[in-house]
C-alpha positions as CSV (number, residue, x, y, z in Angstrom):
1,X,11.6,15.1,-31.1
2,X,9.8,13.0,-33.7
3,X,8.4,11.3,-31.2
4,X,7.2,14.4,-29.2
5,X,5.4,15.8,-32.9
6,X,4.1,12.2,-33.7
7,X,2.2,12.2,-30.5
8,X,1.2,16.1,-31.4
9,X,-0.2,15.3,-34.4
10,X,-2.2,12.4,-33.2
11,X,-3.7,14.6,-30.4
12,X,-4.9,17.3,-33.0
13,X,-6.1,14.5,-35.0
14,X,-8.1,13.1,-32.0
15,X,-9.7,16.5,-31.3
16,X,-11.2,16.8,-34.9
17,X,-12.6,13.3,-34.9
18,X,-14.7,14.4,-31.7
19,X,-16.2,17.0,-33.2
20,X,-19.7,16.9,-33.2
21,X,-20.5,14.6,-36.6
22,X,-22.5,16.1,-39.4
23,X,-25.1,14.2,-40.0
24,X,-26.3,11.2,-37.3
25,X,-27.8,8.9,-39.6
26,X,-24.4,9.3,-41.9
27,X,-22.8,8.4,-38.5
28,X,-25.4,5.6,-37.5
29,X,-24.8,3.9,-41.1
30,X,-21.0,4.2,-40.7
31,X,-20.7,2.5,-37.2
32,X,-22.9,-0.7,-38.3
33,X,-20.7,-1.1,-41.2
34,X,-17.8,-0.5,-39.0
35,X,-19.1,-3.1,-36.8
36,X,-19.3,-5.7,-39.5
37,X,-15.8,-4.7,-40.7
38,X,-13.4,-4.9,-37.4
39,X,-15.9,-6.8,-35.1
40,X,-18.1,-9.4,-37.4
41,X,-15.3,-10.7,-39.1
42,X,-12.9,-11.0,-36.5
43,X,-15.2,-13.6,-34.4
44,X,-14.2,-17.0,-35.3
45,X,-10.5,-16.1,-35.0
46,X,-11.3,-15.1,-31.2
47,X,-13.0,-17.8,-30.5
48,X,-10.5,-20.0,-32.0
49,X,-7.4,-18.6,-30.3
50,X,-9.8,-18.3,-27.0
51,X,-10.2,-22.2,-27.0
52,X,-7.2,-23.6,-27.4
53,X,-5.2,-20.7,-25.2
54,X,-8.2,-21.8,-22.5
55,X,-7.2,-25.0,-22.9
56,X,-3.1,-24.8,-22.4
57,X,-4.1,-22.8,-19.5
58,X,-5.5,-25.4,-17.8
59,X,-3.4,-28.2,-18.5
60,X,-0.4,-26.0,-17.8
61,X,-2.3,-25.1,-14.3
62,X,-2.9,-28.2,-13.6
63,X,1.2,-29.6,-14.0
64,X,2.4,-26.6,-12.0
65,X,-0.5,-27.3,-9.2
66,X,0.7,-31.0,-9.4
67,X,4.9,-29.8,-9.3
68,X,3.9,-28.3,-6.1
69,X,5.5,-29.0,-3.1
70,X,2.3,-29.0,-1.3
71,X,-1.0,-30.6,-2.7
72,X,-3.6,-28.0,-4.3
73,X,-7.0,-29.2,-5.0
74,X,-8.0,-30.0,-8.4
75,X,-10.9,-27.1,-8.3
76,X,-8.7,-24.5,-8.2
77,X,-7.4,-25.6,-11.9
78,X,-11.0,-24.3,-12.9
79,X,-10.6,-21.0,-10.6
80,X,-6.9,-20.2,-11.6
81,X,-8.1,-20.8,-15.4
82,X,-11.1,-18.6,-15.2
83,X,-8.5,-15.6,-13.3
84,X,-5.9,-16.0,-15.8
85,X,-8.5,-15.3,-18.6
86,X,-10.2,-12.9,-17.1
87,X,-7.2,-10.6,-16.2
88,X,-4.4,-11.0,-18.5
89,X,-5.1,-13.1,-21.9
90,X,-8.6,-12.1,-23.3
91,X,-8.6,-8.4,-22.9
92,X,-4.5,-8.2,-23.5
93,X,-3.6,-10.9,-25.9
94,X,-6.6,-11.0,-27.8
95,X,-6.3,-6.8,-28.2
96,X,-2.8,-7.6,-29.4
97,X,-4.3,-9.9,-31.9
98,X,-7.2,-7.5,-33.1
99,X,-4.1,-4.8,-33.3
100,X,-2.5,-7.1,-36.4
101,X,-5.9,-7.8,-37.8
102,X,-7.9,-4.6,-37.5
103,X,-5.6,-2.4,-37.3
104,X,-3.6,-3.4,-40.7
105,X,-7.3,-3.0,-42.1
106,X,-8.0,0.5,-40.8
107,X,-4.5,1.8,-41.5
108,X,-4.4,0.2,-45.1
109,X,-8.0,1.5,-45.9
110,X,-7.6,5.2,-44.8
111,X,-4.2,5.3,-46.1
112,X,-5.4,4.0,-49.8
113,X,-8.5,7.0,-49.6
114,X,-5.6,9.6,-48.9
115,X,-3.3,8.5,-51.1
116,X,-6.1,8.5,-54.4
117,X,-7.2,11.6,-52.9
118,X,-10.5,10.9,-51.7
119,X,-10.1,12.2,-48.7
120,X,-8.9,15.5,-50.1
121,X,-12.4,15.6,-52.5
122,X,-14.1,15.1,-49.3
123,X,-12.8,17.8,-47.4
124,X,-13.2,20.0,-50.5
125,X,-16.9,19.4,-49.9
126,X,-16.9,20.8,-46.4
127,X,-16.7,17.2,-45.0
128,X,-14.9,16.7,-41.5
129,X,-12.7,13.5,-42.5
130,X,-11.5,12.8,-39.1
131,X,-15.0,12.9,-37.5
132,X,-16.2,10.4,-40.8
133,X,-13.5,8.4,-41.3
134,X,-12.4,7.7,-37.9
135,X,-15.5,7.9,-35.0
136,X,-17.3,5.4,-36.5
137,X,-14.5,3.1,-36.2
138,X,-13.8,4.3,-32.5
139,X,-17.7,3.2,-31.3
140,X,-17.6,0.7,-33.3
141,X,-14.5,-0.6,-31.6
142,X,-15.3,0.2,-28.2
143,X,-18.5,-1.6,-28.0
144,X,-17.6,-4.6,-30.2
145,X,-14.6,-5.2,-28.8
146,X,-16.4,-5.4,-25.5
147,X,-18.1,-8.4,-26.7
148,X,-15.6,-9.9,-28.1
149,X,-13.6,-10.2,-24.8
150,X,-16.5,-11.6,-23.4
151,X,-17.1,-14.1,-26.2
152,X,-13.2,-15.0,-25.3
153,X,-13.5,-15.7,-21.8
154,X,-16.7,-17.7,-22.2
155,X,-15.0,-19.9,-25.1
156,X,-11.4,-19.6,-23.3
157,X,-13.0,-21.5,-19.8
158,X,-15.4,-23.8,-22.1
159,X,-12.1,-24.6,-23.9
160,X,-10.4,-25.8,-20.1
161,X,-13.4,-27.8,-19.5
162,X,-12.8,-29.7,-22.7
163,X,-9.6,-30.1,-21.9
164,X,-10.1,-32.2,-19.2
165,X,-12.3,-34.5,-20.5
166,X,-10.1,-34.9,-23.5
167,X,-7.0,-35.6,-21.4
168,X,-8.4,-37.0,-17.6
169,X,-6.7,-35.1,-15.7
170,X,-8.9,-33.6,-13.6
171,X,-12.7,-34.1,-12.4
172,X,-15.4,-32.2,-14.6
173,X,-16.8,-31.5,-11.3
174,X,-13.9,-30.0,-9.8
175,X,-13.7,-27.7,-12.5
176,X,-17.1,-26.5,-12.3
177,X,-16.6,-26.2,-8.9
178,X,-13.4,-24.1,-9.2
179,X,-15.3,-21.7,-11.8
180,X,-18.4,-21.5,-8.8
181,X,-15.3,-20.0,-6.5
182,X,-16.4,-16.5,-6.3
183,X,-13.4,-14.0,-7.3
184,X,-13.8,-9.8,-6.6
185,X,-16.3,-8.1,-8.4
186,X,-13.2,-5.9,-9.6
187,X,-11.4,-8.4,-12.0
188,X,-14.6,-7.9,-14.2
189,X,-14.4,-4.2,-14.0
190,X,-10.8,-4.4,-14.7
191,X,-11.1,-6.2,-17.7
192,X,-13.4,-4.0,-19.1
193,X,-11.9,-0.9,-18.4
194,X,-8.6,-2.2,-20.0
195,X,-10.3,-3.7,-22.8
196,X,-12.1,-0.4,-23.6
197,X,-8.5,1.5,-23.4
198,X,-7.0,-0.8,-25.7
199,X,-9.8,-0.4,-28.1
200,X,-10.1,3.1,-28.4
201,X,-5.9,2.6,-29.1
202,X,-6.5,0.1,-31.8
203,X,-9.0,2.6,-33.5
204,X,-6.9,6.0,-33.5
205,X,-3.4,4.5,-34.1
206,X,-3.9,2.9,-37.1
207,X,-6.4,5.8,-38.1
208,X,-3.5,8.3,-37.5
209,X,-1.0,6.2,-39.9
210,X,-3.5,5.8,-42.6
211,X,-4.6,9.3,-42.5
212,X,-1.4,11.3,-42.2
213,X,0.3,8.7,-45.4
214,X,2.0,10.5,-47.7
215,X,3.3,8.9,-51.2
216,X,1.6,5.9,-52.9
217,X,1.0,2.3,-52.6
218,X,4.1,1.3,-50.9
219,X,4.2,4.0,-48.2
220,X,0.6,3.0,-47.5
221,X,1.8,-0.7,-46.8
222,X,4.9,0.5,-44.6
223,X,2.4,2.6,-42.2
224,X,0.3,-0.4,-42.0
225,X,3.1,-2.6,-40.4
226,X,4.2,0.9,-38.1
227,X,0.6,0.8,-37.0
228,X,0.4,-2.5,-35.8
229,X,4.0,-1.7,-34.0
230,X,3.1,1.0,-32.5
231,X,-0.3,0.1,-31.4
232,X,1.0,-3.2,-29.8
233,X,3.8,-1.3,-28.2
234,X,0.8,1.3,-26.7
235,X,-1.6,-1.8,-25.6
236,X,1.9,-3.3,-23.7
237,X,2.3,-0.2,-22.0
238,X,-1.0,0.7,-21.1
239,X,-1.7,-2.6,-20.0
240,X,1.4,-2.1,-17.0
241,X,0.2,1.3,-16.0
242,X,-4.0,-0.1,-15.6
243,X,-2.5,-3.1,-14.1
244,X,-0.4,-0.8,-11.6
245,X,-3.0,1.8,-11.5
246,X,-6.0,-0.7,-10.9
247,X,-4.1,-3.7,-9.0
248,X,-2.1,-1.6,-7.0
């Protein structure tokens, strides 16, 4: 049952946020700073993880291609890593990663305005605090994000071709040549469609903790950690139901 009213509440929530905003400049200002808050910043951690996961990926493609009982051509270590990212790890694991780092900030910075009482001396004013606090972090998400994923999978196959020239495994040829290997136009629209689903969840989740906090300080940092929960366990079970949705 707490369950059942936790998802209520967040539903209500999500119809005040889409209200029409009061002022669109307001709005505008909100979303670039948003922007430079959960997108900006969170760019050299990407492309960090995205390089080095890029690079496993290929040197672990490589092995099993090689364990085979039949003999696979080295190319297809550069078209396997290129599927892999584009499918599973840069709009899935990278979301999961932006869930502990974005969504800990937007739970821990709404819940610290409602437990001072901003938010309460806002919508004393007539303010919609939904619609202000939490849209601009939704479109800011949803297109950032976007480019973050495709900031991944650029950095995540760059990071396979260094890997074979560091180790010599494989031809730098073949593994252009495996990333020339044309895949279905879908896997590119499946990525974003997921990677917009899980960025609208890593906006309202954590905005749903921080705004409905109730006590002080250490309640705010205990909702923090239940977002990140929650919104990883929402982006694991989203991602089975696109992947049987859209793969199917």
């Amino acid at each position: 049952m707490k369950m059942i009213s936790i998802i209520g509440e967040y539903s209500l929530l999500m119809l005040r946020v889409f209200q029409k905003p009061q002022k669109r400049k307001i709005l505008r200002k909100n979303v670039i700073q948003e922007i430079n808050d959960l997108g900006i910043n969170s760019v050299g951690l990407v492309i960090f993880l995205s390089f080095f996961v890029g690079a496993i990926v290929a040197i672990q493609m490589y092995n099993n291609f090689k364990a085979s009982s039949f003999p696979i051509p080295d190319f297809y270590v550069g078209y396997a890593t290129k599927v892999v990212l584009i499918l599973e790890f840069c709009p899935t694991i990278i979301s999961i990663i932006l869930a502990g780092k974005v969504g800990s900030f937007i739970a821990s910075s709404i819940g610290t305005m409602r437990v001072t009482e901003q938010i309460d001396a806002l919508e004393v004013m007539g303010v919609n605090t939904p619609s202000y606090l939490i849209l601009p972090k939704v479109i800011a998400s949803l297109f950032f994000n976007l480019v973050l994923i495709m900031i991944s999978v650029v950095i995540g196959i760059f990071g396979g071709y260094i890997a074979g020239v560091a180790t010599g495994k494989w031809a730098n040829i073949d593994y252009v040549k495996g990333l020339q290997n044309p895949s279905p136009d879908f896997f590119i629209y499946y990525c974003f469609i997921k990677t917009f689903v899980f960025a609208f969840l890593i906006a309202t989740i954590p905005s749903y903790y921080g705004y409905t906090v109730k006590g002080g300080s250490l309640e705010v940092g205990k909702n923090s950690t239940l977002a990140v929960v929650w919104t990883t366990v929402s982006i694991i079970i989203m991602d089975l139901i696109l992947t049987q949705i859209l793969l199917d």
